[in-house]
KOLSERO-595040 format. One record per residue (C-alpha): residue number from 1; residue in one letter; y, z, x. Coordinates in steps of 0.1 Angstrom, whole numbers. Example, Ala and Ser with C-alpha at 12.3 -4.5 7.8 and 13.67 -1.06 7.14 Angstrom:
BEGIN
[1,'a',[-45,78,123]]
[2,'s',[-11,71,137]]
END
This chain:
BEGIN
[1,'x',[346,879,197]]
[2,'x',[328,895,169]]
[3,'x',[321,873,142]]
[4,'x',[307,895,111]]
[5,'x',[284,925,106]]
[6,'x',[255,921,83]]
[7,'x',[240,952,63]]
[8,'x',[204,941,59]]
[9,'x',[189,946,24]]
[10,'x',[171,981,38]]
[11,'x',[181,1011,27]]
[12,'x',[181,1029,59]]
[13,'x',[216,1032,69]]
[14,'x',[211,1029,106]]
[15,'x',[194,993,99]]
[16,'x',[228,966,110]]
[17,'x',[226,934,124]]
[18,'x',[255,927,145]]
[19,'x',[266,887,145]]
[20,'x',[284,883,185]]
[21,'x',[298,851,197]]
[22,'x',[305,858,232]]
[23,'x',[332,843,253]]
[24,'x',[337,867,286]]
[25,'x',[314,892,304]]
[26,'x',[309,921,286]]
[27,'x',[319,937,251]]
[28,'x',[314,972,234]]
[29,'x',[313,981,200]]
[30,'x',[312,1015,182]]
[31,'x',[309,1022,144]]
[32,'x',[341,1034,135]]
[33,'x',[324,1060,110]]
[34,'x',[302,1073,138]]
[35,'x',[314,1106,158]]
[36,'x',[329,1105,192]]
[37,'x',[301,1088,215]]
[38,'x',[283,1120,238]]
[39,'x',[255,1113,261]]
[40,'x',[228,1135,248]]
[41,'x',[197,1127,255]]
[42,'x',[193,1117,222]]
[43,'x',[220,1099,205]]
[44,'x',[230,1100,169]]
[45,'x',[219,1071,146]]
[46,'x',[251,1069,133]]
[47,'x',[263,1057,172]]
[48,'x',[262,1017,179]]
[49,'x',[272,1018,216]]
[50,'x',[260,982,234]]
[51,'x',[273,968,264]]
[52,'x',[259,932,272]]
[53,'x',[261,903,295]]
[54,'x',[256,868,281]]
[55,'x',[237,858,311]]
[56,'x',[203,840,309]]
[57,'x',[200,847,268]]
[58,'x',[188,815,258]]
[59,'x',[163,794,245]]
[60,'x',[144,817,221]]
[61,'x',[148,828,188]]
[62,'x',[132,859,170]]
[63,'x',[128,868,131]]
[64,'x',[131,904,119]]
[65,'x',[105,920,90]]
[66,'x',[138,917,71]]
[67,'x',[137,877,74]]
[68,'x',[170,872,94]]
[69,'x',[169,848,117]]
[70,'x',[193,861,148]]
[71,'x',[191,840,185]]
[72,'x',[183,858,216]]
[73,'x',[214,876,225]]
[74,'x',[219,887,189]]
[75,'x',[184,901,189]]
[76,'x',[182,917,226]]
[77,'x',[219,932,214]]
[78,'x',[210,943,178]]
[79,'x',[177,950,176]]
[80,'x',[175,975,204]]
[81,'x',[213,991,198]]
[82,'x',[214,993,160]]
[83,'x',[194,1022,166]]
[84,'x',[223,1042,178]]
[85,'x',[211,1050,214]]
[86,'x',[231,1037,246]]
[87,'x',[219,1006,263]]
[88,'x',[234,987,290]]
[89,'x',[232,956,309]]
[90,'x',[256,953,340]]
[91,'x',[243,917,349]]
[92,'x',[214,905,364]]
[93,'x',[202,904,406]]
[94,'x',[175,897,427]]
[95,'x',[165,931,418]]
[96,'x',[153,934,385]]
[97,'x',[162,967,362]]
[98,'x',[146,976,331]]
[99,'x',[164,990,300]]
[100,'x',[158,1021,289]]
[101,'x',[158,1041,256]]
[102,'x',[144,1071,246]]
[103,'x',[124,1085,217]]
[104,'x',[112,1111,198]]
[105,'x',[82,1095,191]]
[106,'x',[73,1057,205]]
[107,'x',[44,1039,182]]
[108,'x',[24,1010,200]]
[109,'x',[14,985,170]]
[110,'x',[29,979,136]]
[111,'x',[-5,979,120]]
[112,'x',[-17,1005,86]]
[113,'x',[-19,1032,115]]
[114,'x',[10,1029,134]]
[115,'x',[32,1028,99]]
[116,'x',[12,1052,86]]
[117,'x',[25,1076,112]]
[118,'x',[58,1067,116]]
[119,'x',[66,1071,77]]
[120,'x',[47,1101,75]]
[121,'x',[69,1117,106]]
[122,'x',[102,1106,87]]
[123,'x',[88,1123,53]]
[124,'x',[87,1150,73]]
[125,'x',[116,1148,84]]
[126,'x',[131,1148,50]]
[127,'x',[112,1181,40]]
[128,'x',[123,1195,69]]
[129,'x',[155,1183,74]]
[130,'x',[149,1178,110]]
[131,'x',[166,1145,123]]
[132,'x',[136,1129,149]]
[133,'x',[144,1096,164]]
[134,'x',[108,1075,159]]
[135,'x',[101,1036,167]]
[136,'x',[79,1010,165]]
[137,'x',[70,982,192]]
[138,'x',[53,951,175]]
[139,'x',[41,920,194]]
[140,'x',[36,900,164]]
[141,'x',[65,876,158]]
[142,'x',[75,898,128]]
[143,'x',[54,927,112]]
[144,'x',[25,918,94]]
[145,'x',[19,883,118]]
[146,'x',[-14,893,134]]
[147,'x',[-27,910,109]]
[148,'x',[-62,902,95]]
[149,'x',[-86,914,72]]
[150,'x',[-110,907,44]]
[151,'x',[-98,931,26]]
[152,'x',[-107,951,-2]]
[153,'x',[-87,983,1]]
[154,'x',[-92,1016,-10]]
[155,'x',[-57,1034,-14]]
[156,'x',[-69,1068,-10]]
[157,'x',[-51,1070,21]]
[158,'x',[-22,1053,4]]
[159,'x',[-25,1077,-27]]
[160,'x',[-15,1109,0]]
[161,'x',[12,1087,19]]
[162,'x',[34,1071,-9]]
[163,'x',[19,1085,-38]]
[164,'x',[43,1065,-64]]
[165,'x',[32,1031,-50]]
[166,'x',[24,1018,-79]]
[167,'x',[56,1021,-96]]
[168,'x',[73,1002,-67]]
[169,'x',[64,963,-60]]
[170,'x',[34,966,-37]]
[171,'x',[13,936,-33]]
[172,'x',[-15,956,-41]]
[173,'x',[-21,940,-74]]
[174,'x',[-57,931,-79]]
[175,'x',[-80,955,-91]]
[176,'x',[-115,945,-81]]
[177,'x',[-130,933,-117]]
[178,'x',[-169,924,-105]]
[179,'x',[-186,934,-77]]
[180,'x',[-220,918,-65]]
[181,'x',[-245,917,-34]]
[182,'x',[-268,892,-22]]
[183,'x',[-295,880,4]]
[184,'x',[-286,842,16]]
[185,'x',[-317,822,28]]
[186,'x',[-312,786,36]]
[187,'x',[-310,772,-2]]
[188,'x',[-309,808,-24]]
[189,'x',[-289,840,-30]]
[190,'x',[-310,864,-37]]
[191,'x',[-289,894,-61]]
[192,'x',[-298,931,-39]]
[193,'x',[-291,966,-57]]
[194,'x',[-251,967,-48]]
[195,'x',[-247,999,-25]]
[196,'x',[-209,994,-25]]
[197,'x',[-184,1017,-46]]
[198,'x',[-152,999,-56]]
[199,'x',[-145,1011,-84]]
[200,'x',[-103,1015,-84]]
[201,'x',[-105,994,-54]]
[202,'x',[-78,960,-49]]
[203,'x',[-86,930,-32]]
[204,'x',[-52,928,-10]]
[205,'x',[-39,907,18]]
[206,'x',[-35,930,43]]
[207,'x',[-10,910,62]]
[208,'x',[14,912,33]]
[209,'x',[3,949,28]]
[210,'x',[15,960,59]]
[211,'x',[46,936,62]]
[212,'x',[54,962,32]]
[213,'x',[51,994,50]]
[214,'x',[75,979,72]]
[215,'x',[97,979,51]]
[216,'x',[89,1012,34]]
[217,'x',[96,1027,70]]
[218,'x',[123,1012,76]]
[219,'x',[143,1024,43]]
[220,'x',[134,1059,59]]
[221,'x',[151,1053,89]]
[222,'x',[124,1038,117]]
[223,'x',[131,1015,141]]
[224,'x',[108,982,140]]
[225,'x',[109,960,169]]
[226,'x',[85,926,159]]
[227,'x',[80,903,190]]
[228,'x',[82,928,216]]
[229,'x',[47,932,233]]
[230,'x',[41,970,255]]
[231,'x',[25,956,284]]
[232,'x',[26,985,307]]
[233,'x',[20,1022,300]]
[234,'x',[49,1044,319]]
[235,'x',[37,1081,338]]
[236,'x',[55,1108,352]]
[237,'x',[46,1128,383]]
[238,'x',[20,1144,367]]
[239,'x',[1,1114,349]]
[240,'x',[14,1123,317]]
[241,'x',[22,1094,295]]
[242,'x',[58,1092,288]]
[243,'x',[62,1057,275]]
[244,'x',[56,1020,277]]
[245,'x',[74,989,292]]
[246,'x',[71,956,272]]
[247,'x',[69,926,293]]
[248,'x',[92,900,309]]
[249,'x',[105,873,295]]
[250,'x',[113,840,309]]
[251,'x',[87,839,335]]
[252,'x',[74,807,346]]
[253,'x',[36,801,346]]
[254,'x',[38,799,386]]
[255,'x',[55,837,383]]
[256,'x',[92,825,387]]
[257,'x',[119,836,368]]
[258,'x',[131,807,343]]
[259,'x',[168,809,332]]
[260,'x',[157,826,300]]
[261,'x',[145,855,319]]
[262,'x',[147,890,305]]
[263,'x',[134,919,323]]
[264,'x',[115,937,299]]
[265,'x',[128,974,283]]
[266,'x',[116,1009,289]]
[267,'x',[107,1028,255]]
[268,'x',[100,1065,266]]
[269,'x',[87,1091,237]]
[270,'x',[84,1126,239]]
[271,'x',[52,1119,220]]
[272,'x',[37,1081,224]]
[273,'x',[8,1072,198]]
[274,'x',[-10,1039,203]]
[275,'x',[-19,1022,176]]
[276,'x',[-31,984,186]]
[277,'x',[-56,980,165]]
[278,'x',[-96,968,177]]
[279,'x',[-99,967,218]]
[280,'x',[-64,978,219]]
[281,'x',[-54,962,256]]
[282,'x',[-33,999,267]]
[283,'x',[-56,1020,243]]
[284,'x',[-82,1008,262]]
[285,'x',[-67,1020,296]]
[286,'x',[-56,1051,285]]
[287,'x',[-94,1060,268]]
[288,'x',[-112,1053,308]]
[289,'x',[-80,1068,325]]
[290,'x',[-88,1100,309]]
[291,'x',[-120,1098,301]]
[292,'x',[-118,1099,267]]
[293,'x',[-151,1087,252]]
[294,'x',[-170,1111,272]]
[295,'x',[-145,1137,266]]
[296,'x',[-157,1128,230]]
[297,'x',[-188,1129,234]]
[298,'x',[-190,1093,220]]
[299,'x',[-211,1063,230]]
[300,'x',[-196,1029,240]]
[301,'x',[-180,1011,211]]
[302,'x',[-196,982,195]]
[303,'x',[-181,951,180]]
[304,'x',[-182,924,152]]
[305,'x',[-160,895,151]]
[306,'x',[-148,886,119]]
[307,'x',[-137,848,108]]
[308,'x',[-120,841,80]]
[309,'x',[-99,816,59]]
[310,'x',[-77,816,28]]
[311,'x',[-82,789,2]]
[312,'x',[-64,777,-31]]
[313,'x',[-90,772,-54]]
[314,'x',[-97,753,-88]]
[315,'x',[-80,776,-111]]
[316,'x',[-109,770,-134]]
[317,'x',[-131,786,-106]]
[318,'x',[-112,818,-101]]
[319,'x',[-119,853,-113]]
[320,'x',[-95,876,-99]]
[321,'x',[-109,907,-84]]
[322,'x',[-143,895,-86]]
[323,'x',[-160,903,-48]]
[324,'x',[-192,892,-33]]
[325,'x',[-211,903,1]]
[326,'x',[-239,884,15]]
[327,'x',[-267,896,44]]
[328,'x',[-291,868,56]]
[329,'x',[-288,831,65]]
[330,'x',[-270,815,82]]
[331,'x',[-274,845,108]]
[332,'x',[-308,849,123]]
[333,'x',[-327,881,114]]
[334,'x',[-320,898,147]]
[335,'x',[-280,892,143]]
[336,'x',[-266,917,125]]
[337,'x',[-233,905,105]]
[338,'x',[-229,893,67]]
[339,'x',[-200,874,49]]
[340,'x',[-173,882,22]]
[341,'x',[-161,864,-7]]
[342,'x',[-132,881,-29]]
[343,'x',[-109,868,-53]]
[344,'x',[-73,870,-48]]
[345,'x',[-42,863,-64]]
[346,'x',[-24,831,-75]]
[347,'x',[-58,813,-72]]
[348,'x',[-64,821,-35]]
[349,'x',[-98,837,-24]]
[350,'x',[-107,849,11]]
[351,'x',[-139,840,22]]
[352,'x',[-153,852,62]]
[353,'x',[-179,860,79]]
[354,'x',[-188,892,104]]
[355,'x',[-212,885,134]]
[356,'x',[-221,915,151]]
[357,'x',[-209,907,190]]
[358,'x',[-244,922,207]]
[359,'x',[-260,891,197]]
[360,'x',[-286,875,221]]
[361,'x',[-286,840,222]]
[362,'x',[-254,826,245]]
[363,'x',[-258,791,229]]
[364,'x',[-249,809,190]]
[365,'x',[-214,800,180]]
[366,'x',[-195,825,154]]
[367,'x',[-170,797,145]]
[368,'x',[-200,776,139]]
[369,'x',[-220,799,120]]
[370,'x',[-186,804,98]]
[371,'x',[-189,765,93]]
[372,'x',[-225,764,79]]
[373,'x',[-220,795,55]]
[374,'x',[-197,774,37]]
[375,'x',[-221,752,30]]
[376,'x',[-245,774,10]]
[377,'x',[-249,764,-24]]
[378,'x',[-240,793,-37]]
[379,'x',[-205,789,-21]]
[380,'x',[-201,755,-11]]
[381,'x',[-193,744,-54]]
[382,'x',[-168,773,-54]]
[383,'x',[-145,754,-25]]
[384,'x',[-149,719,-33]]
[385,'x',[-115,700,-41]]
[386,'x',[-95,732,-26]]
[387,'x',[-72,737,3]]
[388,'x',[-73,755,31]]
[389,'x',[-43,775,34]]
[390,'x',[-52,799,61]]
[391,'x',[-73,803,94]]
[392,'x',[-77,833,118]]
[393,'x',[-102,856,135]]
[394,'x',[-105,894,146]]
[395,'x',[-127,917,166]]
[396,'x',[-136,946,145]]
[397,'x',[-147,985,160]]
[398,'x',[-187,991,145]]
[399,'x',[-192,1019,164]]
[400,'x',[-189,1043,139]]
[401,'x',[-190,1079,144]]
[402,'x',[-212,1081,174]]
[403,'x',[-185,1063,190]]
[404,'x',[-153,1083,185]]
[405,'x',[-135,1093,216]]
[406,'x',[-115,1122,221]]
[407,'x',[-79,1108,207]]
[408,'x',[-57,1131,228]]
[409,'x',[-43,1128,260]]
[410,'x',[-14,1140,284]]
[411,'x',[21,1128,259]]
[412,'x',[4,1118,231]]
[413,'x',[-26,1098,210]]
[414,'x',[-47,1068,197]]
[415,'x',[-47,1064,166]]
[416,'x',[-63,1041,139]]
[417,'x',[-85,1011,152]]
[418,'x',[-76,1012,187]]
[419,'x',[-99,1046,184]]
[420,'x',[-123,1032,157]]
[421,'x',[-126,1049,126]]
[422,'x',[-143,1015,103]]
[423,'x',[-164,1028,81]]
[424,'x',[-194,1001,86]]
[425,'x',[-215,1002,51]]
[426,'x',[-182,1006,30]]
[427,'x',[-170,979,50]]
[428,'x',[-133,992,52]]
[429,'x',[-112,1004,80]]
[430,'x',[-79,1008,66]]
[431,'x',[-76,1038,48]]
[432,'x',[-93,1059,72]]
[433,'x',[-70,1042,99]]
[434,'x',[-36,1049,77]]
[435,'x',[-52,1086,76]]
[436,'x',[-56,1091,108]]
[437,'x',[-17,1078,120]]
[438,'x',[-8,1102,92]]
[439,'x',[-28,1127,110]]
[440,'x',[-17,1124,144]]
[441,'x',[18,1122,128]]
[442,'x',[17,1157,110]]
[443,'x',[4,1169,153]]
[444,'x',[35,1150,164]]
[445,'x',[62,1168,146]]
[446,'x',[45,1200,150]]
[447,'x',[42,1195,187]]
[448,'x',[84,1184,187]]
[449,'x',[95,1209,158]]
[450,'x',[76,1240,164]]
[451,'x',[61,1238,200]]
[452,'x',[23,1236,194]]
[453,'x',[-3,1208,208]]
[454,'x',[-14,1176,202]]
[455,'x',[-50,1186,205]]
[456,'x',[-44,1197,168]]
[457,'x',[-48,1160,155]]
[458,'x',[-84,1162,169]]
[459,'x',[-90,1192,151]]
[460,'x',[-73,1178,120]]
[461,'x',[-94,1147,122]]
[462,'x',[-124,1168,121]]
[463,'x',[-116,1186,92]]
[464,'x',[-108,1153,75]]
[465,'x',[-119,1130,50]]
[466,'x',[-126,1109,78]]
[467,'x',[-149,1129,95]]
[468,'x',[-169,1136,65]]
[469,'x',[-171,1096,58]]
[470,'x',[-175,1083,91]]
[471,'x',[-208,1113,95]]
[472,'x',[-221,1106,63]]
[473,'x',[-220,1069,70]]
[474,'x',[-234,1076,110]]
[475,'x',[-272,1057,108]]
[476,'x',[-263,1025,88]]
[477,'x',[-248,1002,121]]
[478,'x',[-274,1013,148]]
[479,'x',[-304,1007,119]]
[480,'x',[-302,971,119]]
[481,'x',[-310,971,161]]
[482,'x',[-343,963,152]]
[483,'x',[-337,935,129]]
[484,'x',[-324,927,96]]
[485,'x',[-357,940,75]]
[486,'x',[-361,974,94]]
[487,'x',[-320,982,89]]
[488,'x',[-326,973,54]]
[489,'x',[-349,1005,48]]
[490,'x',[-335,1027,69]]
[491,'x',[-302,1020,51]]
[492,'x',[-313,1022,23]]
[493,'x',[-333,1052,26]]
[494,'x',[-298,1066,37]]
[495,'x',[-280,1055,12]]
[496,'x',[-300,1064,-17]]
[497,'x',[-322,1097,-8]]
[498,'x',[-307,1113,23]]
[499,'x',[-274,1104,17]]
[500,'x',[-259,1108,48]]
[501,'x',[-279,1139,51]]
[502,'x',[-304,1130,78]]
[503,'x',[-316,1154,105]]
[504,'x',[-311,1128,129]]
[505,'x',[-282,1104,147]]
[506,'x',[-296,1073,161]]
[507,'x',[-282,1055,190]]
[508,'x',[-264,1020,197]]
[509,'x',[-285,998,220]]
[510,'x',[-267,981,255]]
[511,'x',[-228,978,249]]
[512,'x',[-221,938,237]]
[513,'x',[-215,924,273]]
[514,'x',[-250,934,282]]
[515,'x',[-274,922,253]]
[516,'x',[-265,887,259]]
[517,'x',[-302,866,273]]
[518,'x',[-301,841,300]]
[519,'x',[-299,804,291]]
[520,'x',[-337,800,299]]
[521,'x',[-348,820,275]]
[522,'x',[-327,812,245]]
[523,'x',[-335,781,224]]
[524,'x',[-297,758,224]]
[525,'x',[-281,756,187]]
[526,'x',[-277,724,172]]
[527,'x',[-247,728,150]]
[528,'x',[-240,701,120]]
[529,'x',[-205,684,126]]
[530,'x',[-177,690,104]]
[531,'x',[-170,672,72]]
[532,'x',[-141,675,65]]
[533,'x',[-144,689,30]]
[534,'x',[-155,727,36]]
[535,'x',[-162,729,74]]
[536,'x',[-139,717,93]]
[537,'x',[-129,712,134]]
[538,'x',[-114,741,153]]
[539,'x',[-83,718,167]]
[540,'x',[-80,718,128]]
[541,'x',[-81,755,121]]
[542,'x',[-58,767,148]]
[543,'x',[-35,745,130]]
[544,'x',[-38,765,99]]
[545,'x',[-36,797,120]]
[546,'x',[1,792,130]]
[547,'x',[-10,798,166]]
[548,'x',[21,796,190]]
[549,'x',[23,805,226]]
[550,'x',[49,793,250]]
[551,'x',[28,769,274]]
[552,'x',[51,780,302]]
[553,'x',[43,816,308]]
[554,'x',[21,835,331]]
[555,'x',[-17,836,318]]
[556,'x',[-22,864,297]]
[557,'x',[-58,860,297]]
[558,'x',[-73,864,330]]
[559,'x',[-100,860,351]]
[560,'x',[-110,897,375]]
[561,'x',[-130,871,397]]
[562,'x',[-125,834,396]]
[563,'x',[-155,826,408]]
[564,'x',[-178,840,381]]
[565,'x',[-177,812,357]]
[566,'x',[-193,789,382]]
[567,'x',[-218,809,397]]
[568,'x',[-228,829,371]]
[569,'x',[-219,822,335]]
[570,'x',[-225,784,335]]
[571,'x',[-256,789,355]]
[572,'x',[-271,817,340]]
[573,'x',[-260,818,309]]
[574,'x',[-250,783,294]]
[575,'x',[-214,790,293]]
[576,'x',[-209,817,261]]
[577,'x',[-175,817,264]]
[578,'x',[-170,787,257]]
[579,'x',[-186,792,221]]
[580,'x',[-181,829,212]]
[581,'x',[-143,820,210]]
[582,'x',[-136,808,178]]
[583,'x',[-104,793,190]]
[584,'x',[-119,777,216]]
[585,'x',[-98,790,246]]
[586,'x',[-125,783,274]]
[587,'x',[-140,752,280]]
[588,'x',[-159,735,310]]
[589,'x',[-141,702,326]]
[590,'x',[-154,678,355]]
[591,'x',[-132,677,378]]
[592,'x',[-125,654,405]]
[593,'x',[-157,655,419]]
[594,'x',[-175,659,384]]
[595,'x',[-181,691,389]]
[596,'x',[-176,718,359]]
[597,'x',[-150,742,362]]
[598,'x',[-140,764,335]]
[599,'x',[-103,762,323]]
[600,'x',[-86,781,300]]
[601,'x',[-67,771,271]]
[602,'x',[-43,804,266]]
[603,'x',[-23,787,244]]
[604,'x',[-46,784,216]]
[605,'x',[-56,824,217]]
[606,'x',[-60,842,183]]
[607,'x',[-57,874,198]]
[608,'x',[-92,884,186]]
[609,'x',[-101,898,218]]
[610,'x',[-137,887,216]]
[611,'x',[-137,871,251]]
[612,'x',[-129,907,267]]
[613,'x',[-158,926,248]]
[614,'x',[-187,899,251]]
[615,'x',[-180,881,283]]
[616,'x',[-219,886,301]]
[617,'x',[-200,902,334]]
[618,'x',[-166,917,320]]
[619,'x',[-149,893,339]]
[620,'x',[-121,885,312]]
[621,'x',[-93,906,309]]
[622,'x',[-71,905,275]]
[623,'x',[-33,912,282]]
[624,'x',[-5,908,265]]
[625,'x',[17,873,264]]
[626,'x',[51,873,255]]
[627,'x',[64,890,227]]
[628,'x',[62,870,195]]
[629,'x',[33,848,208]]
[630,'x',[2,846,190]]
[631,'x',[-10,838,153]]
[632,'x',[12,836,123]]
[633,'x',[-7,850,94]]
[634,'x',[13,853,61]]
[635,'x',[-15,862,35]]
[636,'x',[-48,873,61]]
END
């Protein structure tokens, strides 16, 4: 029997949350305001047709961007019929079968990209009055959940999207009130000319930013579906991309179906644009499928891994707005990376720090590094007697402009980070990655309304704002290959006489994976242990980092040859991955015979996806776990 039916506080009058107790086999509802059900292809949003089956919907519960809090046959019913289009279940067999619902448009990530575009397609919409049917797959727990940052945020981007933001509660609040840059050594900070901008800049979580263009899309009518991961792209005959499949759930970690099992559901788009952020797991596929980087002309992509952690300070200590960058200790002068330390809100600061992931020596530790920062004396006096309120890590795209694939392909685009637009000396990715979704989006409904092709959006993006940035900003990343000192001039002879103007592009040296040195002749890292005050244990961290996986799942992260590890990674290189992890996910234990073997931790994964950019030999794959596994950032 039905129970009750929920309007959810969104304005978007197709959002409902349907409350079902179930009692027999099957039941079907329509919305008795809704026009007599016809199966189109595309099915009005005013339609609520479901047909269930209560079998094997248990044990796991799911929370939507609004904040209800529904079990799993409420969610598998509601979130994926609310929409108006027809889905069925006729029971469950040996032989599993998929759900399927088709789109306009399908949007892989609910990052600043992904909501980007799907907002910008409903605007249009709106002007247009054209009714397109757009959604967006999340594998975050909710929106917003795995989504880190340092961030200061320029809203330009922001400014052409939703241009009356800041008459609406946004928590974009903090206007950046100081801004200073430094040289660390050992026991000094050193003040550098500041060549940063951020003037009319905010210092923002971006977690909490993007949890609110959720929303904002939402009240225009897309579909959001937190805690469902795409784990396979779907083709037609002809190799063009029509879709994506998320993944099963239920399945045992020895590949058996449990008696939660769900098969996972086909999401098929006329136009599909994949937005997963850094190292994207199906961006990646898609970009050597086609060939995209060469189609680009681009170099490989190069990476940084950013850690970072939220504090409550003294309130006597704060200065909202007030931002600091470092260069210098504690990263040798061959590593490029610096850290970040900007005032927040409500006494909270966010302080990290970026290692650039073509480091050299296997026995240097990014988590570690992280630990010893917060020890400087210029910072350590800032932290003392506050708390920890949040942990977490991300790989970030350096590569710049030289490293721009061709975003098009056969049924749709990448878009944001998963293509890698960060501008590296402004040290900001977002706006240019909101711009681009927006982009790709205006392509989109040109492509659907009017007929023409998505190679427009490559054309668009080279007529952008982006472009001009990301080639004015080309030299400053592959300057510091030859040390801190040397990318010091060159940048600076960039930034203040050429001006992005030079009549050169310099290259990236050897892709991550392949600048790491052998054990022999790197010098081993003795690290200072923890104390407990400002550097702290990572058992400790993940526990801030509201980390969750279920423990009885198929690996997610996995090994392309078993035997690697032991033959050539421990060997030869003194086991890296069990240090450039900063959730420590790979570790070396004796076994029986007290012999090493590696064994993986999957459970603690931050989804950072450093282990599948910087493992010596490729050898680790990053894939999708179940939906709504992962970290639970609130304020990152």
């Amino acid at each position: 029997m039905f129970r009750k039916i929920i309007s959810s506080p969104s304005k978007s009058k197709s959002r409902k949350i349907i409350s079902i107790s179930l009692h027999s086999t099957n039941y079907c509802y329509h919305d008795p305001s809704a026009p007599p059900f016809s199966p189109s292809k595309h099915i009005s949003p005013r339609q609520k047709w479901f047909q269930i089956t209560p079998t094997s919907f248990k044990g796991f519960n799911r929370s939507f961007s609004s904040g209800y809090q529904l079990n799993s046959t409420q969610f598998r019913v509601s979130n994926l019929n609310r929409i108006g289009f027809s889905v069925s279940r006729r029971g469950f067999s040996s032989e599993t079968v998929r759900d399927c619902i088709n789109y306009d448009v399908v949007i892989i990530g609910g990052g600043p990209a992904g909501l980007s575009a799907a907002i910008r397609l409903k605007q249009l919409c709106r002007e247009n009055d054209v009714d397109l049917s757009v959604c967006v797959v999340e594998k975050g727990a909710e929106v917003g959940a795995h989504i880190l940052s340092g961030n200061v945020f320029e809203p330009r981007a922001l400014n052409e999207l939703i241009p009356q933001w800041r008459e609406e509660e946004t928590p974009i609040s903090v206007s950046v009130s100081s801004d200073k840059f430094m040289l660390l050594t050992e026991k000094y900070a050193i003040p550098l000319p500041n060549p940063f901008d951020n003037k009319g800049n905010y210092v923002i979580s971006l977690s909490q930013f993007v949890r609110w263009l959720g929303q904002k899309a939402e009240e225009l009518g897309v579909e959001v579906y937190p805690g469902f991961a795409a784990k396979e792209i779907l083709f037609d005959e002809n190799e063009n991309v029509i879709g994506i499949a998320t993944n099963d759930m239920g399945i045992g970690k020895d590949g058996s179906k449990k008696d939660t099992f769900q098969p996972g559901v086909e999401l098929k788009g006329r136009i599909n644009l994949f937005a997963e952020g850094c190292r994207g797991a199906l961006s990646e596929k898609l970009i050597k499928k086609y060939n995209l980087r060469e189609k680009g002309h681009g170099q490989h992509q190069t990476y940084a891994l950013g850690i970072k952690e939220v504090w409550e300070i003294d309130a006597k200590k704060h200065k909202p707005g007030a931002v600091v960058h470092t260069l210098g200790w504690p990263l040798d002068h061959k590593t490029y990376g610096g850290s970040f330390l900007y005032h927040m809100q409500d006494n909270q600061v966010s302080i990290g720090l970026v290692c650039a992931l073509n480091y050299h020596n296997p026995y240097f530790s990014p988590y570690d590094e992280f630990q010893k920062l917060k020890g400087h004396p210029a910072i350590r006096p800032l932290l003392e007697n506050g708390t920890v309120v949040q942990y977490g890590a991300r790989t970030l795209n350096e590569g710049g402009f030289q490293s721009i694939p061709y975003p098009v392909f056969p049924g749709g685009a990448v878009v944001g980070c998963a293509a890698g637009f960060l501008n590296v000396p402004k040290i900001k990715g977002t706006h240019t990655a909101m711009k681009s979704g927006m982009l790709a989006a205006e392509s989109a409904f040109e492509v659907l309304n009017k007929g023409s092709n998505m190679k427009n959006y490559w054309e668009s993006l080279k007529k952008s704002w982006i472009w001009e940035e990301l080639y004015q900003a080309r030299n400053y990343r592959p300057a510091f290959e030859h040390g801190l000192f040397t990318g010091l001039a060159i940048s600076g002879l960039e930034h203040y006489l050429l001006k992005g103007r030079a009549p050169y592009t310099l290259k990236h040296g050897k892709p991550d994976h392949e600048a790491t040195h052998e054990a022999s002749v790197s010098s081993p890292i003795e690290y200072p242990k923890p104390d407990g005050i400002v550097s702290f244990d990572v058992p400790t961290s993940l526990y801030r980092s509201n980390t969750n996986h279920n423990h009885d799942q198929p690996p997610h992260l996995r090994l392309r040859d078993p035997q690697i590890p032991q033959i050539v990674n421990l060997p030869k290189y003194g086991a890296p991955e069990s240090r450039y992890c900063p959730a420590r996910v790979y570790e070396y234990v004796a076994d029986d015979k007290g012999e090493l073997k590696l064994q993986i931790n999957a459970q603690n994964c931050l989804h950072c996806k450093a282990c599948d950019i910087k493992d010596p030999k490729q050898n680790i794959e990053w894939t999708v776990p179940e939906g709504g596994g992962g970290p639970g950032y609130s304020v990152m």
